[in-house]
C-alpha positions in Angstrom: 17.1 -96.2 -68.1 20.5 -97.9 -66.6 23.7 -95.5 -67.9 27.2 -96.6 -67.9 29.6 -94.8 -65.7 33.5 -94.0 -66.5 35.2 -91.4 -68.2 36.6 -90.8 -71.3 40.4 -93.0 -70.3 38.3 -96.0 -68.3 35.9 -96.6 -71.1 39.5 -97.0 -73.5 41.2 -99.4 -71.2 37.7 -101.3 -71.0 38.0 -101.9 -74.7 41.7 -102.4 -75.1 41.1 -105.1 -72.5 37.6 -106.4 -74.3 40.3 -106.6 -77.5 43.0 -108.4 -76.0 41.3 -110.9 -74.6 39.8 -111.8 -78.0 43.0 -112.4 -79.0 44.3 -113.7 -76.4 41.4 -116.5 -76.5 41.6 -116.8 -80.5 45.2 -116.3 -80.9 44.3 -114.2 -84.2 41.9 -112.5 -85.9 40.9 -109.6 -88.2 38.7 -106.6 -87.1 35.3 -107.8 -88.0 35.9 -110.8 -85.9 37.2 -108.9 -82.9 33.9 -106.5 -83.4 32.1 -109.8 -83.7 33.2 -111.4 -80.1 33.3 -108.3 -78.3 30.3 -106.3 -79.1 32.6 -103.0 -80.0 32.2 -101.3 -83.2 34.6 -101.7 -86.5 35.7 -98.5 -85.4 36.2 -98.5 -82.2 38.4 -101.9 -82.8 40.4 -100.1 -85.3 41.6 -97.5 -82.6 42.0 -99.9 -79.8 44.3 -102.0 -82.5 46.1 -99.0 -83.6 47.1 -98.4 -80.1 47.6 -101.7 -79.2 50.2 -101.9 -82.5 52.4 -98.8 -81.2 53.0 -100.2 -78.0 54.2 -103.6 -79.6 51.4 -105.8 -77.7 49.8 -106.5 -81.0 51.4 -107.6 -83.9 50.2 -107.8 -87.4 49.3 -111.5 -89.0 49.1 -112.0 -92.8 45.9 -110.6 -94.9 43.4 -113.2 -95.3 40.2 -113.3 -98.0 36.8 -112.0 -96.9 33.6 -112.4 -99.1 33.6 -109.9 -101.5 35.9 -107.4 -100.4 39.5 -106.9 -99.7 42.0 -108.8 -98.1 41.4 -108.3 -94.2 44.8 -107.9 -92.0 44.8 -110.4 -88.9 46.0 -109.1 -85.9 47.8 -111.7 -83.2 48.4 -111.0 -79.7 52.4 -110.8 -79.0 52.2 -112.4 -75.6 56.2 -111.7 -75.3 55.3 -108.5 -74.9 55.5 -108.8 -71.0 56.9 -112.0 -69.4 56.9 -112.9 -65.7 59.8 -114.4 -63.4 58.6 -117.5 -61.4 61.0 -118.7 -58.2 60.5 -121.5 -56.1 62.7 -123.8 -53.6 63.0 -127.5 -54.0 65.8 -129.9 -52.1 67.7 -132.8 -54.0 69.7 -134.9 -52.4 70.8 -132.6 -49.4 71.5 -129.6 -52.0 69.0 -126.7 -52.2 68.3 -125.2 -55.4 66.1 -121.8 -56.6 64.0 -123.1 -59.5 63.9 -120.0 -62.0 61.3 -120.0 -65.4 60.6 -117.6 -67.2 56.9 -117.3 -68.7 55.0 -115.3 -71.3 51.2 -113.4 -71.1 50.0 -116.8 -72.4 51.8 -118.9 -69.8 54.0 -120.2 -72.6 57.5 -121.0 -70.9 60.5 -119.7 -72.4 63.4 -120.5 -70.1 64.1 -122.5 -67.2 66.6 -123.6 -65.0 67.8 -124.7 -61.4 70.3 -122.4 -59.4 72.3 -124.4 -56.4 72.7 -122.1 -53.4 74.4 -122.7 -50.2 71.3 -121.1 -48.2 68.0 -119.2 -48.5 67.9 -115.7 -48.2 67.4 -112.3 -49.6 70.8 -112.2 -51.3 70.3 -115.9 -53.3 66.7 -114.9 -54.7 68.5 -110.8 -55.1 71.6 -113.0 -57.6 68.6 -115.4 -59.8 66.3 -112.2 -60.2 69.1 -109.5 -61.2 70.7 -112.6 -63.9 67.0 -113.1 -65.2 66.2 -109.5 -65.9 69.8 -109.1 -67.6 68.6 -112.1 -70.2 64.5 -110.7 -69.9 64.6 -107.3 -69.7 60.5 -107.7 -70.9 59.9 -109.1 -67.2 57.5 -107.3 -65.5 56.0 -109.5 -62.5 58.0 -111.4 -60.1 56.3 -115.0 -58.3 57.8 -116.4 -55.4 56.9 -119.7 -54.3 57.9 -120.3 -50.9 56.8 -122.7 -47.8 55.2 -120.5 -45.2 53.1 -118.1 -44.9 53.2 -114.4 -45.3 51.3 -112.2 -42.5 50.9 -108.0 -42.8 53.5 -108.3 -44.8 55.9 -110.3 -43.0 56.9 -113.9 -43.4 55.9 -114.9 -39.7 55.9 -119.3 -40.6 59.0 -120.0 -42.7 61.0 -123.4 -43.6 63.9 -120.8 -43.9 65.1 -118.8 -40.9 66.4 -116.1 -42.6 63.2 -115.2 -44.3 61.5 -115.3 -40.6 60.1 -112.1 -39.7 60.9 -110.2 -43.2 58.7 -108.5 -45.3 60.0 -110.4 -48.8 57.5 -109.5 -51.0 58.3 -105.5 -50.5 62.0 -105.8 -50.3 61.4 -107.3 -53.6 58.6 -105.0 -54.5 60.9 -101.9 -53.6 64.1 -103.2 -55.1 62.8 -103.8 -58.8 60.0 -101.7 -59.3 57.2 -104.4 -60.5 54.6 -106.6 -59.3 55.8 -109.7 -56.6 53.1 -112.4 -55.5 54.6 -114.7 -52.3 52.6 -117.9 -52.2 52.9 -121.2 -50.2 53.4 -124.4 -52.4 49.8 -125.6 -51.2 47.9 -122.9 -51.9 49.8 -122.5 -55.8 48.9 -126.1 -56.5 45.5 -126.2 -55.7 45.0 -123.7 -58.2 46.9 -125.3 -60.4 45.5 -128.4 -60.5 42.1 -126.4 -60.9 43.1 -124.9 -64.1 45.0 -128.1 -65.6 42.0 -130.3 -64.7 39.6 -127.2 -65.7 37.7 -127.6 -62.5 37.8 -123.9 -61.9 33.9 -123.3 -61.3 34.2 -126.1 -58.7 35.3 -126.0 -55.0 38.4 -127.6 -54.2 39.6 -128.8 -51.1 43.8 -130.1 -51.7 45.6 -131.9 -49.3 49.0 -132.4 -49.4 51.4 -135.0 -47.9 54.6 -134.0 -47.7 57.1 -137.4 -47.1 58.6 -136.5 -43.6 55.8 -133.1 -42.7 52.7 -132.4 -41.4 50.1 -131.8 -44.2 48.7 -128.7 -45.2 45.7 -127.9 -47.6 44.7 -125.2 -50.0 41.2 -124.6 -50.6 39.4 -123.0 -53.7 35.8 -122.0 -53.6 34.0 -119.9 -56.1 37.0 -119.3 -58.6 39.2 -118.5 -56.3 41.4 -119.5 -53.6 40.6 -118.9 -49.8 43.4 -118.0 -47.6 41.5 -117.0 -44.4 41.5 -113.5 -42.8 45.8 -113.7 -42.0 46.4 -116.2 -44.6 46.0 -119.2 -42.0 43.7 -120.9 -43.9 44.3 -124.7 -44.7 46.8 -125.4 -41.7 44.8 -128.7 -41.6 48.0 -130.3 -38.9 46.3 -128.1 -36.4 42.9 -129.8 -36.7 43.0 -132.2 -33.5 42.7 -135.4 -34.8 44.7 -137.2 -32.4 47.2 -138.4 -35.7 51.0 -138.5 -35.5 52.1 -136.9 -38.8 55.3 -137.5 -40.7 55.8 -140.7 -38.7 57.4 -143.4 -40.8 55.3 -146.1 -39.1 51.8 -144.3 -40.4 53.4 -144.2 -44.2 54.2 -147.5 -44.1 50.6 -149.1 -42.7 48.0 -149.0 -45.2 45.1 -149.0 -42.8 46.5 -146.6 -40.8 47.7 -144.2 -43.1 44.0 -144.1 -45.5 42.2 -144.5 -41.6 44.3 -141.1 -40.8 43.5 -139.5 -44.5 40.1 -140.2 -43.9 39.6 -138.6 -41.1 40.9 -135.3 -42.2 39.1 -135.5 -45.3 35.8 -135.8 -43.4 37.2 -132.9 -41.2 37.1 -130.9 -43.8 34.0 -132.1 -45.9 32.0 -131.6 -42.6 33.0 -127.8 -42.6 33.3 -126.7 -46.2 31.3 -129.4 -48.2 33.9 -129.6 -51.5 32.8 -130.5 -54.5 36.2 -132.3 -54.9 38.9 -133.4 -52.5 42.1 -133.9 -54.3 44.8 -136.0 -52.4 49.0 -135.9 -53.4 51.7 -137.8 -51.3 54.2 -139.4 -53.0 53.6 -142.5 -51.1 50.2 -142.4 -52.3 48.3 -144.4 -55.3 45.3 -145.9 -56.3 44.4 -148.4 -53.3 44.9 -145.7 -51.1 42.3 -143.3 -53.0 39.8 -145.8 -52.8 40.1 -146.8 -49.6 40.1 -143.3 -48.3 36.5 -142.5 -50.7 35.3 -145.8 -49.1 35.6 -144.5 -45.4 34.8 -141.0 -46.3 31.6 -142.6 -47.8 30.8 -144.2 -44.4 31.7 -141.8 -42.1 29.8 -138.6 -43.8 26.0 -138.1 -44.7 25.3 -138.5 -48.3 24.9 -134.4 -49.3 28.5 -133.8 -47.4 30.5 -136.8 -49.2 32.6 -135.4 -51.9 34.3 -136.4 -55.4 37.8 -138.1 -54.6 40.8 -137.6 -56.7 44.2 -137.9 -56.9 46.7 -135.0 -58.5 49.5 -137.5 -60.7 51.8 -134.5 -60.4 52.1 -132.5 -57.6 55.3 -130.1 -59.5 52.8 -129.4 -62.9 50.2 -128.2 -60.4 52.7 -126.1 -58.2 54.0 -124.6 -61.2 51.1 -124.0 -62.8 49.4 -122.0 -59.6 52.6 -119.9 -60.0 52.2 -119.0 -63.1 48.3 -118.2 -62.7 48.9 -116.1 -59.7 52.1 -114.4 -61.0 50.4 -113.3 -64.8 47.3 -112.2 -62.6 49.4 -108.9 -61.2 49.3 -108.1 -65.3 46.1 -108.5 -66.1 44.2 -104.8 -66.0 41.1 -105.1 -63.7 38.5 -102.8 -64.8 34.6 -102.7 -65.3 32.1 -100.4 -66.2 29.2 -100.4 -63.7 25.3 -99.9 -64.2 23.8 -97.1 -62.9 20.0 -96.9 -62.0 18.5 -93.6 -62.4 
């Protein structure tokens, strides 16, 4: 006989989250429904709701008909009842700017804007974040997206020197009390490309071209993304290829430029066999796809040669991975286990 293990509060939070995911997925629906898609009882969805009501995370709909009976009272899933704060840094035209949105549980954006600052630093991101929770108070997870990468805690590779050698995340972490995520604008967009282009079962290697950098690459394999042991995963410039990057004489020569793409797709179709490898520059387009599948198509046996594609927006993808990884500190991970005996 295999028996469930948990106590009394674990099995509870199992079925609030059973609940709200069925509203979360549905949007609405009445008890029987709920009990329907999750496998609980009537009762045990009527608690879970109650509950759920009194802490304002589920609202009541309007009564509907049901076959012979009374009315039944929908229940909809008030995904303002926590919101997240995304940051990230983008350059225009020599000025630096902290782009600020925030997002409800459903992803749903409800403000945005962009904040010109003369630098990067603890005290620009301290000014956005303190402003947003005086207009959000509901914020309760913080996502930074920030070139770089983040190493026991401390940002060791940084576009911004005085972020070099800090631990961000726990300043941050320490100062307001709630959840921060730090990720690098490569490893946000491949998973947001994945879920946009629902591709999230696949493995996904994504190179990026920056216009005047060295590229870098975020990889997703089985539903989620792969940093490495320190996070150094996908620092494909270091991969010795013998290519100048970020020269304006390889952008500007078509054969040279999808001859150096080429290479470092096959690099990395030789070592991780992608399902997908998903290409962005903003000097890139069409010719250069194909050209680049063409010589990958030569160059690797048939098992190892993998499906190429081009991401038409690199900002809807980097946002996107934000938003996933941000509302991901929210989401309550538990799971009852089997037990054989």
């Amino acid at each position: 006989m295999q028996k469930i293990g948990g106590n009394a509060l674990v099995i509870r939070e199992v079925n609030m989250n059973l609940v709200r995911q069925v509203l979360k997925e549905h949007g609405q629906a009445t008890k029987r429904q709920i009990a329907a898609i999750s496998g609980l009882s009537v009762v045990t969805v009527g608690t879970v709701l109650q509950l759920l009501e009194a802490q304002h995370e589920v609202l009541a709909g309007e009564l509907v008909s049901s076959s012979g009976g009374r009315p039944a009272q929908q229940y909809i899933y008030n995904d303002e009842y926590a919101l997240a704060l995304i940051l990230y840094t983008h350059e225009e035209r020599d000025v630096t700017y902290i782009h600020r949105t925030v997002v409800t549980l459903a992803g749903r954006t409800l403000f945005e804007d962009n904040t010109a600052v003369s630098s990067i630093d603890l005290a620009a991101f301290e000014a956005v974040i303190d402003s947003s929770l005086q207009m959000y108070s509901p914020i309760q997870a913080i996502g930074l997206g920030l070139p770089g990468a983040e190493v026991d805690g401390l940002m060791v590779v940084s576009d911004y020197e005085a972020l070099r050698g800090v631990p961000v995340a726990e300043h941050f972490r320490q100062r307001y009390g709630k959840p921060v995520v730090i990720e690098n604008d490569v490893n946000a967009a491949v998973i947001g490309y994945c879920r946009r282009m629902k591709e999230e079962t696949a493995s996904v290697v994504y190179l990026y071209f920056p216009d005047r950098f060295a590229p870098g690459a975020g990889i997703f394999i089985g539903g989620k993304l792969y940093k490495g042991k320190r996070g150094f995963a996908g620092e494909v410039a270091n991969i010795p290829l013998g290519i100048a990057w970020g020269e304006g004489g390889l952008i500007a020569s078509f054969d040279g430029l999808t001859d150096a793409i080429a290479k470092l797709a096959v690099a990395v179709s030789s070592v991780l066999n992608p399902d997908i490898v998903v290409l962005y520059g903003s000097f890139l387009n069409e010719g250069h796809l194909k050209a680049v599948g063409d010589k990958c198509s030569t160059a690797l046996p048939y098992p190892a040669v993998p499906r190429m594609r081009m991401s038409d927006d690199f900002a809807a993808d980097y946002i996107q991975g934000m938003i996933v990884q941000t509302l991901g500190t929210l989401e309550q991970r538990l799971y009852l286990t089997k037990i054989e005996g």
